[in-house]
N, C-alpha and C positions, 0 to 999 in steps of 0.2 A: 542662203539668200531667199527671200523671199520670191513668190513664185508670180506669174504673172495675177494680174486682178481681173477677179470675175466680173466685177462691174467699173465703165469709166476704166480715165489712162492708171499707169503705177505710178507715172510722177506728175509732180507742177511745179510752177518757180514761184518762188519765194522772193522776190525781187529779182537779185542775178544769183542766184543757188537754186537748185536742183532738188528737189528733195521724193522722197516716197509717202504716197497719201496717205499713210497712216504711221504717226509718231507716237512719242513716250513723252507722257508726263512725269516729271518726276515728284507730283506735292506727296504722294503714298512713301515715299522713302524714308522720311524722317517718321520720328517716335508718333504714340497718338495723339490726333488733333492736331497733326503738322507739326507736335515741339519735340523738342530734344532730339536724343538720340534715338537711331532705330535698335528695335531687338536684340540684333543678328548684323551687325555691321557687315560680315562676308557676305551674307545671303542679298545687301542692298547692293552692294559689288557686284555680287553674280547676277543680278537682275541686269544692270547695266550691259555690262558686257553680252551677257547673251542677247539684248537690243540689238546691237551692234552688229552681232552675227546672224543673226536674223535678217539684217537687212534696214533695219531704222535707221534712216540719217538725221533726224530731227527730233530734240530732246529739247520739252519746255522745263523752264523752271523759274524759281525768281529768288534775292536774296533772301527774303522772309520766310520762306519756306525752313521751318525749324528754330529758329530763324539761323539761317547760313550751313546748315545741316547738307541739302538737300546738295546744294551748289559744291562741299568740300567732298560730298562723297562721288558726287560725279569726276571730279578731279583726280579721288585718290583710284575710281577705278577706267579711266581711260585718258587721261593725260600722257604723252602727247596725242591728239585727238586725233582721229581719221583725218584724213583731207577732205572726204566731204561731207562732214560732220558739221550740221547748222544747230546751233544752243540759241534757243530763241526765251527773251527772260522780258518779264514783268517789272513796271514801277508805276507807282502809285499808292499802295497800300504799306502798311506795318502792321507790326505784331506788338501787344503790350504785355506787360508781367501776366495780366490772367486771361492770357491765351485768345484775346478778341482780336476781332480785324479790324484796322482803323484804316482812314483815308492816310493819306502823307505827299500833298501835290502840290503844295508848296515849292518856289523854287530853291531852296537851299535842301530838301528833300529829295526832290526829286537828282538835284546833282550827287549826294551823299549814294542816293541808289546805284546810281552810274559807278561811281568808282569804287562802291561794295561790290557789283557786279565781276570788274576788270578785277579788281583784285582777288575775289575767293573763285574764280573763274580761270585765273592766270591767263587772262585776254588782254590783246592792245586794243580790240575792238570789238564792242557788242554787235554779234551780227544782224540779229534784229531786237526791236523795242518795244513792247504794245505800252502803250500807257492805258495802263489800270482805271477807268473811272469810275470813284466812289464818289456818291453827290457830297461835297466840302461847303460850306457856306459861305467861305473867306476865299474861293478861288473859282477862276471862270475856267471853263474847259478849254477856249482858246490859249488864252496866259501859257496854261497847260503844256501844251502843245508846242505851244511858240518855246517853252524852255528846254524842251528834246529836240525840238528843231535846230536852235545856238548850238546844243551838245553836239549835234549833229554836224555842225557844220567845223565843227573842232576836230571834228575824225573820232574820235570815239563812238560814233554809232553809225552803224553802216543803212541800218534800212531801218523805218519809223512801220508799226504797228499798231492798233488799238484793243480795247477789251473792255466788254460790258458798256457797249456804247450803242445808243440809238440810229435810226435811220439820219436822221436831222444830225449829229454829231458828225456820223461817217462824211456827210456831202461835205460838211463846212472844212474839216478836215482837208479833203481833196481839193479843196480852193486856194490851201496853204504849199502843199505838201504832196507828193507820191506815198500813200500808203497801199503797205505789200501782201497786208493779212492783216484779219478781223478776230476776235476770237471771244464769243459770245455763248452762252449755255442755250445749247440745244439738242435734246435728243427725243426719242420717241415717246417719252412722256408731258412734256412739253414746249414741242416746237409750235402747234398750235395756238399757245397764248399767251399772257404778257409773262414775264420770267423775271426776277431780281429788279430793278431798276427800269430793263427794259423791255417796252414792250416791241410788236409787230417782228414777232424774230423773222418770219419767214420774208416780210419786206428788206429787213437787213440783207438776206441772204441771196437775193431776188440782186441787190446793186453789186454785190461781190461777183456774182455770176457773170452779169453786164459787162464789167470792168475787167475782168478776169484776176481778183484778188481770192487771195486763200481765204479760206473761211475755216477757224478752228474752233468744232465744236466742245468747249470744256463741260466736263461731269457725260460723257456721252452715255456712260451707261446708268445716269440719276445718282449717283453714290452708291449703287449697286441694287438701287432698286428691282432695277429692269433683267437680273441674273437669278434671283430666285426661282428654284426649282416647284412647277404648279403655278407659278402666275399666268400675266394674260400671254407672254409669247411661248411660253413650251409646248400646245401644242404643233406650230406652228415650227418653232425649234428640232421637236421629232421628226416633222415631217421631212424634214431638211437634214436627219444626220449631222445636227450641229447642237452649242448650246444657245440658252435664251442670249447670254453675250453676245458670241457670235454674232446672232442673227438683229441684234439692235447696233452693234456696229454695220453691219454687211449693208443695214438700213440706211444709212448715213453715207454708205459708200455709194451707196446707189442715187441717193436723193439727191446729189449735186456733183460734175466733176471736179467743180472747185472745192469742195469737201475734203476737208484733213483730220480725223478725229487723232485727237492724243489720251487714247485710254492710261490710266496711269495704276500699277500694283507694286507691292514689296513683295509679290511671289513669285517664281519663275511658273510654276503650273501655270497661273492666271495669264502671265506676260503671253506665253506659247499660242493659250487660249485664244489672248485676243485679237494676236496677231492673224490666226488660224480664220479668220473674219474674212481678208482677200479672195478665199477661194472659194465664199456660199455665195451659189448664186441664184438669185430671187428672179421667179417671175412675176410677171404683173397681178397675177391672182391674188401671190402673197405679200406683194408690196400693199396692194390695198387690202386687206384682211388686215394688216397691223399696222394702218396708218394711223396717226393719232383722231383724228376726225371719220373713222372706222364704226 
């Protein structure tokens, strides 16, 4: 199990679930660029499972991932799932023949998501939802909303979430709806400024606090930017007995207690790695030494 955290609580709620602040992404699972199959089908098994024993109760994922890859191998390696085991999954987007990411928010889309979900999930109920937002021309973000909200109201989804969504989004959102988690790209290379779509991340993260909503930073370590050995944090890394990972998650752990990062890997070294992030604990020195406006 995982051991207590050096910075902030171990857990938050998720709506009415429990969970430990730091989860598993699963989009590293399938083959590369998110498609097909992975390598080493055991070795995507054995990632999982050792999550589990480690102590992670929260595992994102979304159908598209592989596309449906990501979702059958969590299945094949932890079905029947712990009891408190929260799978929290994505709709919004798709996958096309050559490998792009496209919007899909539509509502006969976004329903098709839903019950890809339950089905390659073996779920009666998605526990939570973010709706995906990619800018679509043909649909408003409200609509949006308003068609996982119906879904919602049919028992098929338990708690409503967002993702890649601005400050102006989250409010409007909260006028409809209880949402339980955010989950926006932020990490130490770019929480400072605008990012994909959206900008003012730290304002995003500013209303989750408030509110006391999870805040899930995806890509936390850049796509691996931020882990290269001789970039800007290994000194800072050495100093700490950790690695550069480590200490950009341990970052994120510190910078909010509503902070959930879901680092995601196909290795188990890497999984240990970053889980191994709980127990570095930053003084003030070095938080601002490697703040991004540092």
């Amino acid at each position: 199990m995982l051991l207590r955290f050096a910075h902030g609580p171990e857990t938050i709620k998720i709506g009415d679930f429990v969970v430990r602040r730091l989860g598993f992404g699963a989009m590293r699972l399938p083959g590369k660029d998110v498609w097909g199959e992975p390598p080493d089908v055991a070795t995507a098994h054995a990632v999982l499972q050792r999550a589990i024993e480690l102590g992670v109760n929260l595992i994102d994922t979304a159908w598209y991932y592989g596309p449906l890859v990501a979702n059958r191998l969590i299945v094949e390696a932890l079905y029947p799932y712990p009891s408190d085991l929260v799978i929290a999954t994505k709709l919004g987007a798709k996958r096309l023949p050559d490998k792009s990411w496209v919007p899909a928010l539509r509502p006969e889309e976004l329903r098709a998501g839903v019950e890809e979900d339950l089905r390659s999930l073996r779920l009666l109920q998605l526990p939570v939802v973010h709706l995906r937002w990619l800018d679509q021309p043909d649909v408003k973000f409200a609509d949006a909303l308003d068609v996982l909200i119906g879904i919602q109201r049919e028992g098929k989804i338990r708690h409503l979430a967002l993702s890649n969504v601005t400050l102006e989004q989250l409010e409007e959102a909260l006028k409809k709806t209880q949402i339980v988690a955010v989950q926006n790209l932020f990490n130490l290379r770019n929480s400072a400024g605008p990012i994909v779509s959206v900008a003012r991340p730290e304002a995003v993260l500013a209303a989750c606090e408030q509110r006391g909503i999870a805040f899930l930073p995806f890509f936390p370590l850049a796509t691996g930017a931020l882990t290269a050995s001789g970039g800007n944090l290994d000194a800072a890394a050495k100093r700490h007995n950790c690695s550069p990972a480590q200490l950009a998650i341990a970052w994120l752990l510190a910078r909010s207690p509503v902070m959930v990062p879901i680092p995601g890997t196909s290795k188990i070294k890497h999984l240990e790695e970053n889980l191994g992030a709980v127990h570095v604990a930053l003084d003030p020195s070095t938080l601002a030494e490697i703040a991004p406006n540092a």
